[in-house]
N, C-alpha and C positions, 0 to 999 in steps of 0.2 A: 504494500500500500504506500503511495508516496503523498507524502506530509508536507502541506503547501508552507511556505515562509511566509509566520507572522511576527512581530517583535517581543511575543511572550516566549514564544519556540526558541526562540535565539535567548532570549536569557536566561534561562532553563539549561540552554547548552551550555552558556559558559560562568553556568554559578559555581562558587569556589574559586573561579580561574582569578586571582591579582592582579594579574599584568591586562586583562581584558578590560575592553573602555566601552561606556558606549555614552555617545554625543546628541543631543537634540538640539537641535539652533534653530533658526531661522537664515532663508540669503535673504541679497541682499534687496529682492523682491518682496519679501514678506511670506515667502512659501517655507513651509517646515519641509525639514531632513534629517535624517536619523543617519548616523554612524556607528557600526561597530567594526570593531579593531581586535587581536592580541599585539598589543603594544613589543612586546620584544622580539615578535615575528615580522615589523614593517621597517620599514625609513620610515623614519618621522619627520624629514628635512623636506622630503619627497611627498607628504602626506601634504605636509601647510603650501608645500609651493602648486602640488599639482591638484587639490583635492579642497583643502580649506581657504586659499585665496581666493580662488577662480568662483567660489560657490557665495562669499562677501560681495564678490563683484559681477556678478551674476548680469549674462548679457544677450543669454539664449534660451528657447523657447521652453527648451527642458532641461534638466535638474544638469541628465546625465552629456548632453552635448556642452555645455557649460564649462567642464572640467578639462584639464590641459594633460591626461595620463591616458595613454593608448591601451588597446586592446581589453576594453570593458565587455562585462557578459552582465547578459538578462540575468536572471535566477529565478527557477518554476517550484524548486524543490529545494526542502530543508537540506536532504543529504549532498544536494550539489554546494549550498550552504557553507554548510558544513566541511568540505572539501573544501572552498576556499578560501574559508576561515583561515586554517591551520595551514595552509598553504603561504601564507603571508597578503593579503587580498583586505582589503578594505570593503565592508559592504554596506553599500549605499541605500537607503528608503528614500523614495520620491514619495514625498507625503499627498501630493496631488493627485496623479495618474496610478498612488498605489503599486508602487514596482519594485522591487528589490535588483541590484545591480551590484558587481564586482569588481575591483580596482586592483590588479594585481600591483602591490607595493614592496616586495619581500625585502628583507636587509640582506644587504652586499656582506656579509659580513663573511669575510675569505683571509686567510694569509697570502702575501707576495709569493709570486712565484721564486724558487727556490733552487740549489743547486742539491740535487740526490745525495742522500746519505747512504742508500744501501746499495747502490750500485755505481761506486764515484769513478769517474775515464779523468785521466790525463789530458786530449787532446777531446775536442767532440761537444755536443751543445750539452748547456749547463743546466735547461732547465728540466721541470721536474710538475708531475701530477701535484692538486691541490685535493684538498677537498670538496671544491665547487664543480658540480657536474658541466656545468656548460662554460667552465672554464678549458675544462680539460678537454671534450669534445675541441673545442677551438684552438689548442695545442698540436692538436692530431689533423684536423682541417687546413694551418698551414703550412703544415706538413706534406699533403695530400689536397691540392684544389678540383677535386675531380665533384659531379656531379652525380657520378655512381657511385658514390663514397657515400653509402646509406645507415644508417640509424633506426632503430625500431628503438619504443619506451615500453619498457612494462613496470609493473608496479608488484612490490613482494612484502608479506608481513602487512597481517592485520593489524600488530600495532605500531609495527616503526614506517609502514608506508615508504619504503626505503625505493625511489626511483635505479631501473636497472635498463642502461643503452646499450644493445647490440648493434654494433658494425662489421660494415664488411663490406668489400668492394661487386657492387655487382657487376656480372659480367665475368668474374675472373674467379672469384670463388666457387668452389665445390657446392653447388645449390642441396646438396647431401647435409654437408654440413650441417648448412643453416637450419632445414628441417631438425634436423637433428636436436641442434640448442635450444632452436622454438620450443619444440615438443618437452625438451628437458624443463626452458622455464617457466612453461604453463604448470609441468605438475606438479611442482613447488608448490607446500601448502606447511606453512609455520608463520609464527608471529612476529618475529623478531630476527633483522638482518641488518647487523651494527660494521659489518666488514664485506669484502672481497671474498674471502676465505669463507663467509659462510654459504653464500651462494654456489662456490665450488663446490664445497662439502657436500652438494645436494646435486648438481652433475655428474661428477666422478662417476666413470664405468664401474673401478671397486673403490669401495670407500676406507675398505682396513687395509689398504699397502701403504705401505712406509713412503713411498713414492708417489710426488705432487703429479696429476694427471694435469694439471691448467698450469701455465707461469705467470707467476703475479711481479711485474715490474712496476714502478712508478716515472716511468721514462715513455715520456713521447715518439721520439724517434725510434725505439725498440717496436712500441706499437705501431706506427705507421711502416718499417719494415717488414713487420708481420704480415699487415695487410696488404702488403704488394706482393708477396708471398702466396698469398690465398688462404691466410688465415682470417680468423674471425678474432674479436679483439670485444668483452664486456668490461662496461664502464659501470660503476656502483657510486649511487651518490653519498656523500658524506667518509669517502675514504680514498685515497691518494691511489691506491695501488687496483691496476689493472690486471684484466685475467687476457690469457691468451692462449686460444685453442684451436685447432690439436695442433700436440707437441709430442716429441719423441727425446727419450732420455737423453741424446746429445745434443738436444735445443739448451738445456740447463746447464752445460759448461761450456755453451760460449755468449760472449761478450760484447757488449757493444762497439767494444776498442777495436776485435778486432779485425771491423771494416776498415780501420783508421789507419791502423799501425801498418807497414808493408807487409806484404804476402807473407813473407821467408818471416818474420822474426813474430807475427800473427799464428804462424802457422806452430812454430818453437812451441810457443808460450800457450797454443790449445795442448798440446801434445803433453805440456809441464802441468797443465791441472788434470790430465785423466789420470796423468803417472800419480801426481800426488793424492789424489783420490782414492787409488788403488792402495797408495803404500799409507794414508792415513788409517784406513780399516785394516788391513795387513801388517803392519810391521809389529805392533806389540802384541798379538796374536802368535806370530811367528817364533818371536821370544821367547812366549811361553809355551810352544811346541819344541821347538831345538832343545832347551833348558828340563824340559819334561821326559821326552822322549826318543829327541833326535841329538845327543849331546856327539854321537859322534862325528855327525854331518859337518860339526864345527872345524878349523883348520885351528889346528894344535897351539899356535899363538894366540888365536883367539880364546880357548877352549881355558888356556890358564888366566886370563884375563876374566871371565865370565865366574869360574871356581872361587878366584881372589876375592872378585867380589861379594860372590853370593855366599860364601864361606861361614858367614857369624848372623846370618839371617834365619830367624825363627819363624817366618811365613815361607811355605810355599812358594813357585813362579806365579802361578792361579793367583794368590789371593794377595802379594805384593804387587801384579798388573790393575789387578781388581780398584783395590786401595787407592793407587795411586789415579787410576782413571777418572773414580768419582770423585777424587779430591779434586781433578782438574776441571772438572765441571763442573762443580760449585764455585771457584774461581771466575770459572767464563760468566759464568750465569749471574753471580755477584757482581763482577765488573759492569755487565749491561743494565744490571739495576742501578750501580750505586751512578750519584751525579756525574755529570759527563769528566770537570777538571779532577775526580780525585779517580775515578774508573781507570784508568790507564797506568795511574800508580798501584793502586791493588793489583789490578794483574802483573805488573811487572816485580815488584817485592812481594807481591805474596807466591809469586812461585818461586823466583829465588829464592826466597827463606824457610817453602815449607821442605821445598827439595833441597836443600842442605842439611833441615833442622830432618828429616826422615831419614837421609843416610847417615849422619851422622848419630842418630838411636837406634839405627840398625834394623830400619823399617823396610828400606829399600834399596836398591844396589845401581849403584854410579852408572854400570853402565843401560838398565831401565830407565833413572834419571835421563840422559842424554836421546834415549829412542824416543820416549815422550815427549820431548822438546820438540821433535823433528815432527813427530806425529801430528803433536798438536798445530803449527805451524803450518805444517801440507794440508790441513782439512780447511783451513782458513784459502787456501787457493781457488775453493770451488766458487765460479759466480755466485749462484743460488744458495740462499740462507736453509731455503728448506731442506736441500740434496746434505747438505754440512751437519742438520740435525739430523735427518735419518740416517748418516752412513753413523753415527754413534751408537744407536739400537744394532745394527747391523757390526759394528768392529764389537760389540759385548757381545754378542751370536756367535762368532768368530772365536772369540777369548773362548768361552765355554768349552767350543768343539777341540780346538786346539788343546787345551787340559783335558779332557778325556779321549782323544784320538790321536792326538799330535794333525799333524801336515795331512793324514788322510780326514780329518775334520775339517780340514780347513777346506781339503777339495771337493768334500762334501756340502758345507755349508755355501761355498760357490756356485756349485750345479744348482742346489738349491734357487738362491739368488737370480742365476739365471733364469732358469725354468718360471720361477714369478713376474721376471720382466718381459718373457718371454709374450705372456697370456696377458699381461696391462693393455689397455686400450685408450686413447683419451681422444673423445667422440667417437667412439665404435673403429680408431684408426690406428694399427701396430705401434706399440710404444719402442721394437728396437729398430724400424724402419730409419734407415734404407738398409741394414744388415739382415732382419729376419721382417718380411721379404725382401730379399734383394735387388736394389736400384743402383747401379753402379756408376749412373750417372751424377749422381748426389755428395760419391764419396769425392766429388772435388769442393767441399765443403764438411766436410765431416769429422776426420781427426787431422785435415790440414786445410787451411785458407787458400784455395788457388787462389791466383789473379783476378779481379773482375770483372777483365776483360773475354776471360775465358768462360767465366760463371753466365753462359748464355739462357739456358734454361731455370725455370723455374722449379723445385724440390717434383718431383712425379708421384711421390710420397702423399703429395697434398693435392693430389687431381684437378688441377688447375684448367679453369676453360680454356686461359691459353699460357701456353708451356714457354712459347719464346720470348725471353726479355726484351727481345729490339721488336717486338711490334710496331706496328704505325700507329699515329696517337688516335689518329679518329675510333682506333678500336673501343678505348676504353675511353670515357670523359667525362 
């Protein structure tokens, strides 16, 4: 049943609300007019110049032509009302003709744009997603002038009303896809969506792998590469960080830099974060295989190096790895809490001190000290914040098998690993493509940066309407 707007309906809605106003005056004709407002939802600068002057100085035939603020709407029903209210909307009564009207007024209220704190480049553009939806759409738009560069709005959460924009370039993207997303954020049904990340959580092919199926960047030009790409790109209002799909687990260790940086030292420096990725889940795992069960695999100099030190230790390899792992992560995890100027001090003297103050009570052994230096250090390589916290759950899985298996745990828990990235999907599309299935055209981007000039197609991975980069511009526009 729909509920006409009258001015008891409306105050009814907003009893208890503080910050709500509501005005009866007269213009400056002698005609009454009623305003209601929620005060912290509008410009108020904007209110007196385009809404309260114009209606003093009153010099047309009606209330609403009168006013100097564009894009006004009738109102038939409370719940559209209602919707504009909390939307930041001024609504107007025309005490004459009887009519209720809307004045979209919202507060600007945004931080500057910004230079990225979680994915900072050396060379390359500085800025960075806000939290204002149609600022960041407009990020991405000069980015991309194109008029197939499309946008859909949906709306999520009954209670946070949380605005979600899907883009994508038509014409070039996989019209698969799109069905696909559509379908996913129609059947979204929860109340509260205060992040990027939640709306993810609620696409995901699987939801319990350790493994993000979207990439969430806060960088403009990451997304508008995407989308030349034939990916799809969802914008969430009230959060900085974008999603970006589908993606395949080698999307997440590369970088924006290294469009930027030359081919050869781009290409190093992909090759330097897979290796360190590898050897951060690996190496103190391995430790405690060799030192467990493979002590002879070691080379004899080494082998008395490792005795030396472990010699006066009353833990186990297991539960001296153990120890020391989670001590290292309460560090990490403390530093990101504690304020920004003293954060970089705690981690740097609190692990110098706890890892001297540990070998020297004979908690831990100098040369674990030193692997977990290295360890720690190579997992900070990976671009993505998320891939860094999952390989952690993933290097304890490893530690486990390793202590009861040695190196065949480890080659177990690998197959493992694999076999789960194997079956990942993110929008129903191979998470280890172009490796499983096979595109061999892709691997000139893949664990090295060809040239650009060479880079003529577009990924085949992502079924692009059209494959060839040097297209004619009329194609796409």
């Amino acid at each position: 049943m729909i509920m006409s707007v009258t001015l008891d309906a409306l105050k009814q809605l907003v009893v208890n609300m503080n910050d709500a106003e509501i005005i009866e005056r007269q213009t400056g004709q002698g005609h009454p007019v009623t305003l209601l407002f929620i005060r912290t939802l509008i410009d108020q600068e904007r209110l007196n110049e385009a809404v309260i002057g114009p209606l003093n100085g009153r010099s047309h035939d009606t209330i609403i032509g009168s006013l100097a603020a564009p894009h006004d709407a009738k109102i038939t029903a409370l719940n559209e009302a209602r919707k504009h209210l909390l939307q930041g909307s001024v609504l107007i009564h025309d005490g004459i003709r009887d009519e209720w009207w809307a004045v979209p007024l919202p507060n600007p209220l945004a931080r500057s744009i910004e230079t990225s704190e979680t994915e900072t480049i050396i060379f390359g553009p500085k800025d960075s997603f806000s939290e204002q939806l149609e600022q960041n759409i407009t990020l991405i738009r000069r980015r991309l002038p194109l008029a197939a560069l499309k946008t859909e709005t949906y709306t999520l959460g009954s209670l946070s009303q949380t605005t979600v924009v899907l883009m994508y370039i038509d014409g070039l993207t996989n019209p698969e896809f799109i069905s696909i997303a559509r379908n996913k954020i129609t059947a979204i049904d929860f109340d509260l969506f205060l992040d990027s990340s939640h709306v993810a959580a609620f696409m995901e092919d699987q939801n319990h792998s350790l493994f993000p199926q979207f990439m969430q960047t806060d960088r403009p030009d990451s997304c508008a590469y995407s989308l030349g790409l034939g990916k799809l790109v969802l914008l969430v209002n009230n959060t900085p960080f974008a999603l970006i799909a589908p993606i395949t687990l080698f999307h997440l260790f590369q970088s924006p830099e290294d469009y930027i940086n030359r081919w050869l030292v781009a290409s190093v420096l992909r090759c330097l974060r897979y290796f360190s990725f590898f050897l951060s889940i690996t190496l103190i795992p391995m430790y405690v295989a060799l030192t467990t069960h493979h002590y002879q695999m070691l080379p004899l100099q080494i082998l008395f190096v490792v005795l030396e030190s472990r010699s006066k230790l009353p833990l186990t390899p297991f539960w001296e790895a153990f120890l020391m792992l989670v001590t290292l992560e309460i560090l990490k995890e403390a530093s990101l809490r504690m304020p920004t100027k003293t954060s970089q001090t705690l981690g740097v003297i609190g692990g110098i001190v706890i890892g001297q103050a540990a070998v020297q009570a004979g908690f831990a052994s100098q040369v674990l000290i030193v692997l977990m230096g290295i360890s720690a250090v190579a997992s900070f390589l990976v671009p993505n914040y998320l891939v860094t916290k999952s390989s952690l759950i993933i290097q304890f899985l490893f530690l486990a098998l390793a202590s009861l298996l040695g190196i065949p745990g480890m080659v177990l828990g690998s197959t493992a690993v694999l076999a789960h990235l194997n079956g990942l999907t993110s929008l129903k599309q191979p998470y280890l493509a172009p490796i499983s299935p096979f595109y061999w055209k892709e691997w000139m981007d893949l664990f090295i940066r060809g040239p650009l000039r060479f880079m003529n197609f577009r990924p085949e991975s992502l079924k692009p309407l059209y494959k060839w980069r040097k297209q004619p511009k009329e194609k796409i526009t």
